[in-house]
C-alpha positions as CSV (number, residue, x, y, z in Angstrom):
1,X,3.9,-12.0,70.2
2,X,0.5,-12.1,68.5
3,X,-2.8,-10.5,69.9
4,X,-5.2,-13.1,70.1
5,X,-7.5,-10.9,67.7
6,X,-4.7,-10.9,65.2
7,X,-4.7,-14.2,63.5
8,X,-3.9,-13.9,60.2
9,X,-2.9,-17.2,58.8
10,X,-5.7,-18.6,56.5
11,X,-7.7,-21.4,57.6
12,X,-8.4,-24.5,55.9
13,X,-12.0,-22.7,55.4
14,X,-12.9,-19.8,53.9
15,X,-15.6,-19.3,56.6
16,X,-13.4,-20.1,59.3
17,X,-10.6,-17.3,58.3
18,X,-9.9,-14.6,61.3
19,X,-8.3,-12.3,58.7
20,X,-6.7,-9.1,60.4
21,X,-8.3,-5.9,62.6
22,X,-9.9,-2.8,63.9
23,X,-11.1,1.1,63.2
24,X,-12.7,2.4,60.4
25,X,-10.9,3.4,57.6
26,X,-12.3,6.2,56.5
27,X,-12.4,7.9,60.1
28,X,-8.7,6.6,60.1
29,X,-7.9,8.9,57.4
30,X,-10.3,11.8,58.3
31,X,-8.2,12.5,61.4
32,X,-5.0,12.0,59.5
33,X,-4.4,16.0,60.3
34,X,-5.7,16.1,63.7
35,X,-2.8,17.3,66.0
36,X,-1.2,16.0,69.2
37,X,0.4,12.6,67.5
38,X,3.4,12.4,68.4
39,X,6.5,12.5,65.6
40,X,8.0,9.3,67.7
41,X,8.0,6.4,65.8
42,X,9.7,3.4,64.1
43,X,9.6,1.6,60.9
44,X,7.5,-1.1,60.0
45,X,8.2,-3.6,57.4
46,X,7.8,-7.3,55.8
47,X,7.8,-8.5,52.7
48,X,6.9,-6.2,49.9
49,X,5.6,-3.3,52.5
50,X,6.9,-0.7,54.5
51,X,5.3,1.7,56.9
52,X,5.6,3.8,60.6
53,X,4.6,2.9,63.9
54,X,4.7,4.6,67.1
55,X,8.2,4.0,68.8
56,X,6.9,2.5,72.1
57,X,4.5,-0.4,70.3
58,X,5.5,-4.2,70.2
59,X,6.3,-5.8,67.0
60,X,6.1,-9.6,66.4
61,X,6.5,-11.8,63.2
62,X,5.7,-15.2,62.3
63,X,4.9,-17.7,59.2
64,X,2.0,-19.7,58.5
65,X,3.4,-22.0,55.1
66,X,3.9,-19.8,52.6
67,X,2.0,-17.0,54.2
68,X,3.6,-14.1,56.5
69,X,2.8,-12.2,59.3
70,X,3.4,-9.4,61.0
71,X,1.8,-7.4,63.7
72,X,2.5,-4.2,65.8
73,X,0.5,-3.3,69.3
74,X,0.4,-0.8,71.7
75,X,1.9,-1.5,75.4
76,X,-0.9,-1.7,77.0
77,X,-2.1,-4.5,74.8
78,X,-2.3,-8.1,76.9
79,X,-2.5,-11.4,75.9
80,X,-6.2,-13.0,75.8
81,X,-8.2,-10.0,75.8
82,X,-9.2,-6.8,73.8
83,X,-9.4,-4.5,76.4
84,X,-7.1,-1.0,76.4
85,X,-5.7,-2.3,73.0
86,X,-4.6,-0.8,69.8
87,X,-3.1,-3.0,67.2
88,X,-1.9,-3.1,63.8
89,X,-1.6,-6.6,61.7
90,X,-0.5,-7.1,57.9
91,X,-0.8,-10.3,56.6
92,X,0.9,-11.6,53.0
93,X,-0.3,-14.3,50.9
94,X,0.8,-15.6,48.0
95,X,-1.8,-16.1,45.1
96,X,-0.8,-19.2,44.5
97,X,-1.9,-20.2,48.3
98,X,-5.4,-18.3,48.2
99,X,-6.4,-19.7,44.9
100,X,-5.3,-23.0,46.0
101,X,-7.9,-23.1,49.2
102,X,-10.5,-20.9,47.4
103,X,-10.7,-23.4,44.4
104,X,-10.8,-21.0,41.5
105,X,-8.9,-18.0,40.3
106,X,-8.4,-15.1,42.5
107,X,-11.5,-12.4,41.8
108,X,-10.4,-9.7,39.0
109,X,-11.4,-6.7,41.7
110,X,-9.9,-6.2,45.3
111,X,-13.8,-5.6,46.5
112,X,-14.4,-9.1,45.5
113,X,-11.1,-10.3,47.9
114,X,-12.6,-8.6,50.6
115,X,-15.8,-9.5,50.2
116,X,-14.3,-13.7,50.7
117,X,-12.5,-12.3,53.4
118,X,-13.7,-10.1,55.3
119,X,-16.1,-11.4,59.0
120,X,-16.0,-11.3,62.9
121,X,-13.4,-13.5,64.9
122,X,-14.6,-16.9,66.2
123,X,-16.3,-16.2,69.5
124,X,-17.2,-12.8,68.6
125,X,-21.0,-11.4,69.7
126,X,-23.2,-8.9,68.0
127,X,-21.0,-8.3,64.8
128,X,-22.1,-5.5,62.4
129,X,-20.9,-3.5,59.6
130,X,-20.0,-0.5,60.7
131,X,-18.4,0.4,56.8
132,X,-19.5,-1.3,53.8
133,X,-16.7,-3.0,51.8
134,X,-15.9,-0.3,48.8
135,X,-13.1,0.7,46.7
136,X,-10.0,2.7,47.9
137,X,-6.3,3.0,47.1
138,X,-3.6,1.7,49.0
139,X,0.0,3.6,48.5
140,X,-1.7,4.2,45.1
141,X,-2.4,0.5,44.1
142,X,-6.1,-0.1,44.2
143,X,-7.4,-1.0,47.0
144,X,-10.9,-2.4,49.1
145,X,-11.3,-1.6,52.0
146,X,-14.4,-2.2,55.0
147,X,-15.2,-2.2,58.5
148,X,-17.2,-3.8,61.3
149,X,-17.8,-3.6,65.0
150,X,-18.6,-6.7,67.5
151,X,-18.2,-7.5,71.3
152,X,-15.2,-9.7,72.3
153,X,-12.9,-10.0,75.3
154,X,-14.9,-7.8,77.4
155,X,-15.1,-4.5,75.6
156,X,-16.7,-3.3,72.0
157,X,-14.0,-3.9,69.2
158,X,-13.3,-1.9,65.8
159,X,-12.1,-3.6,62.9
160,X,-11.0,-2.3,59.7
161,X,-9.4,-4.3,56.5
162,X,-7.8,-2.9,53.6
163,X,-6.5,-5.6,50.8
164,X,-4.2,-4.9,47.7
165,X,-2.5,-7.0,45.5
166,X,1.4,-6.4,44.5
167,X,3.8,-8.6,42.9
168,X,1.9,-12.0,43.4
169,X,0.9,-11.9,46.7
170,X,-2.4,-10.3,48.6
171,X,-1.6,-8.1,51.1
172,X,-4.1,-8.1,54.5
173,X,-3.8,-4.8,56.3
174,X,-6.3,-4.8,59.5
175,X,-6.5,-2.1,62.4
176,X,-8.2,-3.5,66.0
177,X,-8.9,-0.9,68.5
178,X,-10.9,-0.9,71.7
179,X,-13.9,1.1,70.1
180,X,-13.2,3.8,73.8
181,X,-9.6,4.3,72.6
182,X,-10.9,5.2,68.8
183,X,-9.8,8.8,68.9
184,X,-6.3,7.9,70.4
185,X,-5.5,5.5,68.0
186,X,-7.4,6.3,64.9
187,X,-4.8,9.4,64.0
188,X,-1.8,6.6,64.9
189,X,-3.5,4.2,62.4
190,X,-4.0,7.4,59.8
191,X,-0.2,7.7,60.1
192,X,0.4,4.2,59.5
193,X,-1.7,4.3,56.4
194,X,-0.2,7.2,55.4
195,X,3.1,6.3,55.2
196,X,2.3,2.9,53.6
197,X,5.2,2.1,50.7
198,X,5.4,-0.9,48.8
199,X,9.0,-2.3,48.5
């Protein structure tokens, strides 16, 4: 089952696309080495990815067209709201579809991807950028990555999107954390990233 902050399926608008979630990146990998994470976990995979999880967090799937979906949260993540969650969502997209709704070829640099897809959720208050969109690497494929921060569901939310291309389709990677649980889950989501393989 889906968050309701992790809808990833493109809309029929570039405007109205709720692409993916949470933390910022660059704190994500920052406390990659901090201890107390527990070694528990489980893989994580769809098409063309791999990575780890913790072994007590949900995992759903689902299919918009041509575009897939896949999401991981912790248990104590509920259904209509942000608060007490932590959340993991990748979301895979063929070319073919993006270029199709965007009306032109797809931009020669993952910044530029971002940059079209990157925003809030609808309903969200007070968004911000909390991390300007700039260039990283993604299991060594280049990668862009960015992050913001908004109010939503009752609580302050983190969001951080990564995006790489590989084999024809754009891969969506988001983190959504309940901004107090940001040092709980940001060494999780450093783990995940980590351990990111393309298959």
């Amino acid at each position: 089952m889906f968050h309701p902050m992790m809808r990833w399926a493109l809309s029929n608008s570039l405007q109205k696309r709720r692409i993916l979630a949470c933390a910022l990146l660059l704190a994500v990998l920052a406390c990659a080495a901090l201890p107390g994470v527990s070694d528990a976990s489980r893989k994580f995979r769809g098409v063309g990815f791999s990575t780890v999880i913790p072994s007590s967090w949900k995992i759903g799937n689902g299919k918009n067209g041509d575009t897939r979906l896949y999401g991981a949260s912790s248990r104590g993540t509920k259904g209509n709201t942000t608060i007490n969650s932590l959340a993991i969502g990748v979301s895979v997209v063929p070319v073919t579809d993006f270029e199709r709704q965007l009306g032109r070829k797809l931009p020669s640099s993952p910044e530029e991807i971002l940059g079209l897809l990157m925003s809030a959720p609808q309903g969200a208050q007070n968004p911000s950028v909390t991390v300007p969109i700039r260039s990283s690497v993604l299991a060594g494929r280049a990668a862009a990555s960015g992050a913001l921060e908004f109010s939503a569901g009752g609580t302050i939310v983190l969001q951080s999107e990564t995006v790489s291309v590989y084999r024809n389709r754009i891969y969506l990677l988001a983190f959504n954390i309940d901004k107090r649980l940001q040092y709980q889950a940001l060494p999780i989501l450093a783990r995940a990233h980590r351990h990111w393989r393309w298959r």
